[in-house]
MARBA-602689 format. One record per residue: z, y, x of N, C-alpha, C, O in turn; residue in three letters. Coordinates in steps of 0.001 Angstrom, whole numbers, padded with zeros to 6 digits, m for minus. Example, Ala and Ser with C-alpha at 12.3 -4.5 7.8 and 13.67 -1.06 7.14 Angstrom:
REC	007800	m005690	013190	007800	m004500	012300	007800	m003300	013200	008465	m003319	014236	ALA
REC	007080	m002250	012850	007140	m001060	013670	007870	000030	012900	008039	001138	013409	SER
# end
This chain:
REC	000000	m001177	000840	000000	000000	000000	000000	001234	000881	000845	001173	001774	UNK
REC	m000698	002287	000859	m000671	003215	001481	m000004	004226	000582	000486	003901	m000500	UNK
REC	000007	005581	001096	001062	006890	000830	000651	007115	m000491	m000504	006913	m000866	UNK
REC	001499	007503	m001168	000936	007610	m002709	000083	008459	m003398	m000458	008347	m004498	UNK
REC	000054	009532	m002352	m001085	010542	m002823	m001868	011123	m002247	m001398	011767	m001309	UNK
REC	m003109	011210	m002412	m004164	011328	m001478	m004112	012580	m001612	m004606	013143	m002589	UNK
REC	m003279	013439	m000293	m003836	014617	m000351	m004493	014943	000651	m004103	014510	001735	UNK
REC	m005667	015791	000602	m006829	016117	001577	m006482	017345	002570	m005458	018018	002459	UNK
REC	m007474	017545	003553	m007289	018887	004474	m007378	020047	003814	m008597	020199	003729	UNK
REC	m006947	020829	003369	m006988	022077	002716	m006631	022610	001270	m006806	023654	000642	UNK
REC	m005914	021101	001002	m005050	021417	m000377	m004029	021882	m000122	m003425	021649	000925	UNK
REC	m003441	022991	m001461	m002280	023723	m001336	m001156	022608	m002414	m000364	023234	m003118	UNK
REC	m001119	021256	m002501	m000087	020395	m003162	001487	021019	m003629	002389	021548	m002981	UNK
REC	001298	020627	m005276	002677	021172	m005386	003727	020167	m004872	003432	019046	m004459	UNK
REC	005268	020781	m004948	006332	019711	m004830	006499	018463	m005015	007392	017788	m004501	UNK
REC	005508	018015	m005885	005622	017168	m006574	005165	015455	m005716	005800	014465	m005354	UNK
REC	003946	015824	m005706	003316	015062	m004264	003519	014896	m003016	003390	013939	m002253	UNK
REC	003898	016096	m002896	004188	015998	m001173	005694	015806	m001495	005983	015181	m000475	UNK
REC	006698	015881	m002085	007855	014897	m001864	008052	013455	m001999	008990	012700	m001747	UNK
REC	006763	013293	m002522	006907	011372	m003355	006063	010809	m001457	006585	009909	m000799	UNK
REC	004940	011481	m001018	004459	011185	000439	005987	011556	001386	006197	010740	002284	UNK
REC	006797	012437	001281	007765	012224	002239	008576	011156	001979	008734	010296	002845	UNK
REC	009076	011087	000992	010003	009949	000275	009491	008694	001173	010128	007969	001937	UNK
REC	008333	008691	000869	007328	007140	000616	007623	006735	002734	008144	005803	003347	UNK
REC	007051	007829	003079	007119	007444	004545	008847	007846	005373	009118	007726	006567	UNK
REC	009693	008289	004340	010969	008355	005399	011699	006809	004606	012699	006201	004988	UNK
REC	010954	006543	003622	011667	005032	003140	011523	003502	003933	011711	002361	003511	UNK
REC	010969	004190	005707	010674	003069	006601	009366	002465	006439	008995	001547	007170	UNK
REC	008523	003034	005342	007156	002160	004741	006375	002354	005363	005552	001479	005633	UNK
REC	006298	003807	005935	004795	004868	006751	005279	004227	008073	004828	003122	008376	UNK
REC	006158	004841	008869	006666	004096	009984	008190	003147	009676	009320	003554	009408	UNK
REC	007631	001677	009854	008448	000786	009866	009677	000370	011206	009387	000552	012388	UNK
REC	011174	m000255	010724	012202	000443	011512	013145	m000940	011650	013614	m001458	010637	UNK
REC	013363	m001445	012865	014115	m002622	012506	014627	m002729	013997	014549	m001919	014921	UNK
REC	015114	m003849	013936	015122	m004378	016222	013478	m004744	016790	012668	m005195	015980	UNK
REC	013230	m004596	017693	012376	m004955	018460	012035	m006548	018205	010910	m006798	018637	UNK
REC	012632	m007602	017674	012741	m008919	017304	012072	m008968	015491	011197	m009641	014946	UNK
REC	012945	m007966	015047	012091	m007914	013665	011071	m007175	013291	010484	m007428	012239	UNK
REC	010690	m006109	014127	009321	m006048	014281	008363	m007077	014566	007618	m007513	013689	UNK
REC	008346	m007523	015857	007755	m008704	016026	007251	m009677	014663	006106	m009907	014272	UNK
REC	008509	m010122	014140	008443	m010852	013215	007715	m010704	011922	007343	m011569	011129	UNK
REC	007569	m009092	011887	006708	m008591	010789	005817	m008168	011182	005035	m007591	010427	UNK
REC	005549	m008299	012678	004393	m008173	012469	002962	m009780	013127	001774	m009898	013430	UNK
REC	004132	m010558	013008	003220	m011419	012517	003077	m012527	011125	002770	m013717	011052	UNK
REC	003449	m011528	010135	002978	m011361	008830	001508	m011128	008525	000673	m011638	007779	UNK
REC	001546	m010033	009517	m000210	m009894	009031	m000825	m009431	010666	m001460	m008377	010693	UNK
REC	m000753	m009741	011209	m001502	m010234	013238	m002535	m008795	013367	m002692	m008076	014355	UNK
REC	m002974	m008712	012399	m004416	m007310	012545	m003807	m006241	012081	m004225	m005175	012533	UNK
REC	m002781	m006185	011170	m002610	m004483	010424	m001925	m003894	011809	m001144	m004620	012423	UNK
REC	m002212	m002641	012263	m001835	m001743	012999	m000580	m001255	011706	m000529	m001274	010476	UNK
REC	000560	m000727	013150	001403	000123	012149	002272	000766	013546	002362	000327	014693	UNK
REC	002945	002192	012789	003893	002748	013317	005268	001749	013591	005486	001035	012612	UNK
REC	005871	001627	014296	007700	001290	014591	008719	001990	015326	008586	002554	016412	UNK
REC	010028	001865	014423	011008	002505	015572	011813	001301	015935	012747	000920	015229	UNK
REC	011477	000749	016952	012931	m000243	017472	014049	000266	017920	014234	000840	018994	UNK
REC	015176	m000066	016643	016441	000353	016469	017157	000305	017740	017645	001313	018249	UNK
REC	017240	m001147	018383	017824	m001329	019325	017333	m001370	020440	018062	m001994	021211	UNK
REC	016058	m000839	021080	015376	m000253	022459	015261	001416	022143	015001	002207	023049	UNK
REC	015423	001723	021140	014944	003326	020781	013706	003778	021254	013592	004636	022130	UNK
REC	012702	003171	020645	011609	003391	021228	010585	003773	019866	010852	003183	018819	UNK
REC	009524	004665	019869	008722	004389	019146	007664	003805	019636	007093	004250	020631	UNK
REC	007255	002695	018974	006226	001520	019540	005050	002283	018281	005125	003079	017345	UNK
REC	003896	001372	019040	002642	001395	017626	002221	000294	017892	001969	000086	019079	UNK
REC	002025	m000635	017058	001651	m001822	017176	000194	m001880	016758	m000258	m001209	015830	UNK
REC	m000630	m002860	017619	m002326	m002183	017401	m003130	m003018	017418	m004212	m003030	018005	UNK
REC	m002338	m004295	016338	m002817	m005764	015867	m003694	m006694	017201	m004236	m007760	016907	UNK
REC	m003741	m006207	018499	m004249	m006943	019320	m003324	m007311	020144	m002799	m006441	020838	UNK
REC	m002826	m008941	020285	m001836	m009217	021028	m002180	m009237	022198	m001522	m009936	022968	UNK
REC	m003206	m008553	022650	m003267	m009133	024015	m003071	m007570	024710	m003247	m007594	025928	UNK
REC	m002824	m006570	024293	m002850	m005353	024538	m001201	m004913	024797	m000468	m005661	024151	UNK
REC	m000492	m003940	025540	000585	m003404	025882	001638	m004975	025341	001042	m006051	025385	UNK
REC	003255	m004971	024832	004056	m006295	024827	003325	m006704	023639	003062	m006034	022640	UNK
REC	002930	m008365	024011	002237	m008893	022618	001676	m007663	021357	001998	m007730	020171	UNK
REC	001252	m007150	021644	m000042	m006008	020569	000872	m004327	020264	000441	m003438	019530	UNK
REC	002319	m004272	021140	003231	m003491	020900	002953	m002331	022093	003025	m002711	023261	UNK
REC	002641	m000942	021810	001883	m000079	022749	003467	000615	022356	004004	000685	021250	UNK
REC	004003	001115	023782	005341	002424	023815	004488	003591	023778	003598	003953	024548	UNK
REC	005123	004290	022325	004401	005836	022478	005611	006943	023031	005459	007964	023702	UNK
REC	006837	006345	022493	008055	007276	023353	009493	006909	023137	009984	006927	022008	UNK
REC	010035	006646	023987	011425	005615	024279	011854	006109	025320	011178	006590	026230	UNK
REC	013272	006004	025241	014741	006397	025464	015062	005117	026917	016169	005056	027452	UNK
# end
C-alpha cells in the first residue's frame, strides 16, 4: 500500500491530506523500524520491494534495495550512529 494521497508537485493540499500522508509514514509504514534482525526478516517477505529502515538497535538508517548481493545482504547504510 502506498501513502494515501497522491499529492503532486505544486499542489497547495489542505490539512486534511497531508496529515493522513504524515500519520501514514510516521506510523513506521513509509519508513519501516525494528532491530536490524527484524528487518532482515521482513524483508525477506518480499526479496525485491525496496524500502526505507531505522534499525532500532544499530541506529542506523539503512535502505534496503531488494538486491542481496549489494551493501549487508541487499541493506545499503544511508546514516548511522
Amino acid at each position: 500500500m502506498g501513502v494515501p494521497n497522491n499529492i503532486q508537485n505544486g499542489d497547495v493540499p489542505d490539512a486534511v491530506p497531508l496529515m493522513a500522508n504524515f500519520n501514514y509514514l510516521g506510523d513506521g509504514k513509509g519508513v519501516r523500524q525494528g532491530t536490524f534482525n527484524e528487518l532482515t526478516a521482513f524483508a525477506s517477505t518480499a526479496p525485491v520491494t525496496p524500502f526505507l529502515c531505522w534499525a532500532t538497535d544499530q541506529k542506523q538508517l539503512l535502505f534496503y534495495c531488494g538486491d542481496t548481493s549489494m551493501g549487508n545482504a541487499g541493506f545499503i547504510l544511508v546514516a548511522g550512529g
